[in-house]
C-alpha positions in Angstrom: 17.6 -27.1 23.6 14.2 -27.8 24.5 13.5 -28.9 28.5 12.6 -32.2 26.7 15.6 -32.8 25.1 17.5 -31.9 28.2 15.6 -34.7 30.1 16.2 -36.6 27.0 19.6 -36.8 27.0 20.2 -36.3 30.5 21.9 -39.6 30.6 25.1 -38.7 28.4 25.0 -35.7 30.3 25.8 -36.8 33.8 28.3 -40.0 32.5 30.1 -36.4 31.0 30.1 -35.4 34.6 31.4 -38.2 36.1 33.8 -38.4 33.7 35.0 -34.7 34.2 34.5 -34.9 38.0 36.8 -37.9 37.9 39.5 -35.8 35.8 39.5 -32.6 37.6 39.7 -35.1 41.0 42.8 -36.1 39.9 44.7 -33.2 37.7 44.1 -30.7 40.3 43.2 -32.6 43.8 44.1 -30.0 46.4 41.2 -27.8 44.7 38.6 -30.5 44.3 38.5 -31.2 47.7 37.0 -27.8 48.3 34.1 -29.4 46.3 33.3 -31.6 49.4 31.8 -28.3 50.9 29.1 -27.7 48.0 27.9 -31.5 48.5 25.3 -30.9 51.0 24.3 -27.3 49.0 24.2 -29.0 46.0 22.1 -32.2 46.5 19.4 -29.3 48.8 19.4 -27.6 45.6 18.4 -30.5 43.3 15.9 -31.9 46.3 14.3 -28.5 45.7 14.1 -28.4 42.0 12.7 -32.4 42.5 10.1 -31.3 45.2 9.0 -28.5 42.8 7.8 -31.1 40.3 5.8 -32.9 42.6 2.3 -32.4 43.3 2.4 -32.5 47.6 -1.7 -32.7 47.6 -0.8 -36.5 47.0 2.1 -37.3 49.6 -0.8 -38.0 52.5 -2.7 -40.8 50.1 0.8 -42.1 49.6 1.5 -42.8 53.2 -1.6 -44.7 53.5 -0.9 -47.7 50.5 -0.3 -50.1 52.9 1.3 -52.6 50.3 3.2 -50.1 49.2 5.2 -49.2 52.7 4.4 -53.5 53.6 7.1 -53.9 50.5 9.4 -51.2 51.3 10.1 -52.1 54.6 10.3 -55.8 53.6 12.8 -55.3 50.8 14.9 -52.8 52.9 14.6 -54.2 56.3 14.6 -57.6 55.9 16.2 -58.8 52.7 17.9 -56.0 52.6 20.0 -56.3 55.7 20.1 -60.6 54.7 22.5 -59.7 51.6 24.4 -57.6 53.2 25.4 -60.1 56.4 26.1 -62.7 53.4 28.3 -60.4 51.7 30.1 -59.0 54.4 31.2 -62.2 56.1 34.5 -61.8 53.9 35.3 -58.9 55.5 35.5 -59.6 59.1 39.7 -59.2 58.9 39.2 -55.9 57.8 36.9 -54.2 61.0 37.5 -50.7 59.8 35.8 -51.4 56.4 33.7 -54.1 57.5 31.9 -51.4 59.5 32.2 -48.7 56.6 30.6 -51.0 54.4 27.5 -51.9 57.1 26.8 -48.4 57.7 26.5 -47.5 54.3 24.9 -51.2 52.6 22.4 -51.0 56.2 20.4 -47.7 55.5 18.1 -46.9 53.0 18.6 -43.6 51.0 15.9 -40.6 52.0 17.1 -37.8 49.7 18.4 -38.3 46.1 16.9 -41.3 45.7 13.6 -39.6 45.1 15.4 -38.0 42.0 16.5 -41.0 40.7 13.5 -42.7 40.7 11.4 -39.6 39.4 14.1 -40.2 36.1 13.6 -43.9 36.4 9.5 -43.6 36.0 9.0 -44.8 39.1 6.5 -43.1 41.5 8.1 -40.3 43.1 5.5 -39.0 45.2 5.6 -42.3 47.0 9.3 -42.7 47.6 8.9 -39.0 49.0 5.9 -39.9 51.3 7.7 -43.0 52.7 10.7 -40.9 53.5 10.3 -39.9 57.0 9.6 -43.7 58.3 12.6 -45.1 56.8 14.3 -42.3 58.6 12.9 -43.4 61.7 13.3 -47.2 61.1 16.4 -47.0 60.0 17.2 -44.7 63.5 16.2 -47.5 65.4 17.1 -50.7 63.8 20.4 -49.8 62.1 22.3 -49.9 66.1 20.7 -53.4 66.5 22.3 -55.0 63.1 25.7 -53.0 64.1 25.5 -55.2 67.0 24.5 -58.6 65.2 27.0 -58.8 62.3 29.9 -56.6 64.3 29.8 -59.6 66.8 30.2 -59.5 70.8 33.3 -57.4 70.5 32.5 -54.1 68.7 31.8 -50.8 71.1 31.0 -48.9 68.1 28.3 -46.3 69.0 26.0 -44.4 66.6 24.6 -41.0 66.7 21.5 -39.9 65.4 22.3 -36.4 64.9 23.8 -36.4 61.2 20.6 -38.6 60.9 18.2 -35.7 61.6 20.4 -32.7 60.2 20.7 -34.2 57.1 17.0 -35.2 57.0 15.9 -31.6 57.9 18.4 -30.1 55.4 18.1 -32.2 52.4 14.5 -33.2 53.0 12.3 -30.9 55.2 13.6 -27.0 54.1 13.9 -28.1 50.4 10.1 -29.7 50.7 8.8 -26.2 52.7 10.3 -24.0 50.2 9.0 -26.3 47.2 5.5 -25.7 48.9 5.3 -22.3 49.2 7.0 -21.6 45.7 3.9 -24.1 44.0 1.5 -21.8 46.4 2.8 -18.8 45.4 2.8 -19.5 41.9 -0.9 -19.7 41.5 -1.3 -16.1 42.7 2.2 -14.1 41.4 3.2 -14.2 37.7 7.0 -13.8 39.5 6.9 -16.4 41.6 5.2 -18.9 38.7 7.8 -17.7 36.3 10.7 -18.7 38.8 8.7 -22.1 39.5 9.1 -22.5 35.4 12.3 -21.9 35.1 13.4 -24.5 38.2 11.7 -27.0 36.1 15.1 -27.1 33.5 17.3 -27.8 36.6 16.8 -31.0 37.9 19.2 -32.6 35.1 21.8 -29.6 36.2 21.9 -29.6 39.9 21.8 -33.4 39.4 25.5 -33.2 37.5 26.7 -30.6 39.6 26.1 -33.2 42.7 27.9 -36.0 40.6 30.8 -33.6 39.9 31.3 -32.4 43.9 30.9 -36.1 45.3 33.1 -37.7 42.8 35.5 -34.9 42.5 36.0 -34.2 46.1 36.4 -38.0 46.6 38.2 -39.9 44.1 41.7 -38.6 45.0 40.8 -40.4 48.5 39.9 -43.5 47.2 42.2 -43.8 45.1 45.1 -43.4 47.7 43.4 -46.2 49.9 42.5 -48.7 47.0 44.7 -51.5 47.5 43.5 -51.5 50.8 39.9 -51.2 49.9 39.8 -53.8 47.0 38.2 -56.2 49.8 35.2 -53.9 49.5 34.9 -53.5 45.6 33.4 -56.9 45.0 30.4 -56.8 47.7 29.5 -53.2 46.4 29.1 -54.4 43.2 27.6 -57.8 44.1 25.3 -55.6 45.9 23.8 -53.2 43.1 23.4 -56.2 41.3 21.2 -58.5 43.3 19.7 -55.2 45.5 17.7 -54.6 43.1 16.3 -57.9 42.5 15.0 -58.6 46.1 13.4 -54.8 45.8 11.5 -55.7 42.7 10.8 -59.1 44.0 9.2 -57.2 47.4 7.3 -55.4 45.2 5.6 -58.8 43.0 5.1 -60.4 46.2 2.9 -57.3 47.7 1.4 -57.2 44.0 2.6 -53.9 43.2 1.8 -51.7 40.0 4.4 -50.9 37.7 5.5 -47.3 38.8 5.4 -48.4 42.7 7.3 -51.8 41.8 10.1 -49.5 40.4 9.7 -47.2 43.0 10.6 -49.8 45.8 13.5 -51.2 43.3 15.1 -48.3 43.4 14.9 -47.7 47.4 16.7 -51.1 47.6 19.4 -50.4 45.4 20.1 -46.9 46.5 22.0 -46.3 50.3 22.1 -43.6 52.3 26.2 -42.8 51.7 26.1 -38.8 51.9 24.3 -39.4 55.0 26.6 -42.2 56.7 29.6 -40.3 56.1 29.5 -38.4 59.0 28.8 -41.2 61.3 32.3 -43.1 59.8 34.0 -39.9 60.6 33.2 -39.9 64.2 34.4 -43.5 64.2 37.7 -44.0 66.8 40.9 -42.7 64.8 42.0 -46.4 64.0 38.5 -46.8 62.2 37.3 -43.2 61.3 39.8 -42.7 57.9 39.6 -46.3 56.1 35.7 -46.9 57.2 35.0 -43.4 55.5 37.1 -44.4 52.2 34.7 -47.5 52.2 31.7 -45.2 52.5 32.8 -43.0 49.8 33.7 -45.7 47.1 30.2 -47.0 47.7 29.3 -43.9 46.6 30.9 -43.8 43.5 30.2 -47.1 42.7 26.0 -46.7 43.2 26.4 -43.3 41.8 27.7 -44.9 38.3 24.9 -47.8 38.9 22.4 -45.6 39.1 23.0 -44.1 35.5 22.0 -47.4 34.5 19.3 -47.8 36.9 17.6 -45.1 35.8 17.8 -47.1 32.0 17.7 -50.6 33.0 14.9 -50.8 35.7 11.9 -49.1 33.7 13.0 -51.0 30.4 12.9 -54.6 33.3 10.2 -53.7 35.8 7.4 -53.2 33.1 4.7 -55.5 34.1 1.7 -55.5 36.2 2.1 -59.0 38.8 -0.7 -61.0 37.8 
């Protein structure tokens, strides 16, 4: 098999892995949730393999497209946050997913989304670019819509800290190393040789995250579902109309094709590997059914993205005129 053909049919490749993550989850679940400690390994890994592909010279033109950041912070800071107060009013009996559900549906993804839209044609080297400010916004405005659609009563506090640890591990040491493998490939035959062979492993490390997260997880959700089928219906009323208001940020900023799809994507796709930790430093009568809600938006957008990565180039293929 070509590296072509692998990207090819890279599709029916990871749908095999959610399929076998979901399997072994459930046959054998006091093993598979020793797979929740190679999530974090595993999605550094394929950030690596992603950076590795990416020419870095561009990432500083990036930050400066204006209309570019204008619609990315509009689609995932304004509409956004909109959809998700309308969907989550029917959850306001249920505090403990109610909040599972904001922290997740409130914060933009910063790590694998840059895979997914790399495989969705969008422009990668943007979505990369743009990561550190919705780091930041996100650091400062997600405590303010807690606040606003919690209501008066909620003492919920946040802490930044699985914020910046994941950003610096998934983001920052998987970006230096990518750099100094492409510079060291121009002068080493070894080191070019290694960057040529991390070009087959995007697709790879890209099931192997699928298999940990839904593998490690699924036994959990499943234990909770009756309790979490409140939930189910504004995830997937979400990944359907997301989406939308991302691509319709884009035509309103007048965006190309590739930078339309790229800001698509960053509206449909949450920060859930991030948020976990921040629902499981929730008060014990929160912490264990706000973290289920967390981790079935994960399944669900991780299945949605699988079509994503179909449905939004063969949608979002025209120029705004």
């Amino acid at each position: 098999m070509t590296k072509e053909q692998l990207e090819t049919n890279q599709i029916p490749l990871y749908f095999a892995a959610v399929l076998a993550a979901i399997a072994f989850g459930l046959l054998a679940s006091d093993a598979a949730r020793h797979l929740q400690a190679l999530v974090t390994p595993a999605i550094a890994v394929l950030m690596y393999a992603m950076f590795l592909q990416i020419p870095f010279l561009d990432l500083r033109q990036g930050l400066g497209n204006r209309r570019f950041m204008a619609a990315l912070l509009l689609a995932n800071f304004v509409l956004v946050p909109l959809l998700v107060w309308a969907f989550t009013r029917g959850l306001v009996e249920h505090p403990a997913i109610l909040i599972g559900a904001l922290l997740v549906l409130l914060t933009p993804c910063i790590d694998y989304v840059v895979v997914f839209t790399h495989i969705g044609k969008g422009d990668s080297r943007l979505t990369l670019a743009a990561t550190p400010v919705l780091l930041l916004v996100q650091l400062l405005l997600l405590p303010v819509y807690l606040a606003l659609m919690l209501g008066e009563g909620s003492e919920v506090t946040i802490a930044i800290a699985p914020f910046v640890e994941a950003f610096v591990l998934l983001i920052v040491l998987p970006m230096i190393l990518a750099v100094l493998t492409s510079a060291g490939a121009r002068r080493s035959r070894a080191v070019s040789a290694w960057n040529d062979l991390w070009g087959w492993l995007p697709v790879p490390a890209m099931a192997v995250v699928l298999v940990a997260v839904i593998g490690s997880q699924i036994a959990v959700v499943l234990r909770d579902f009756d309790r979490l089928l409140p939930v189910i219906p504004v995830y997937i009323g979400f990944m359907l109309l997301a989406p939308v208001l991302g691509y319709a940020s884009a035509r309103l900023l007048r965006l190309p094709v590739a930078q339309a799809r790229s800001v698509t994507f960053s509206a449909a796709t949450r920060n859930s590997l991030v948020v976990l930790p921040l629902a499981l430093a929730l008060p014990d009568d929160l912490r264990g059914l706000a973290a289920a809600a967390v981790i079935t938006q994960t399944l669900v957008e991780l299945v949605c993205e699988l079509i994503y990565v179909r449905a939004i180039p063969a949608l979002v293929r025209r120029n705004p005129r």
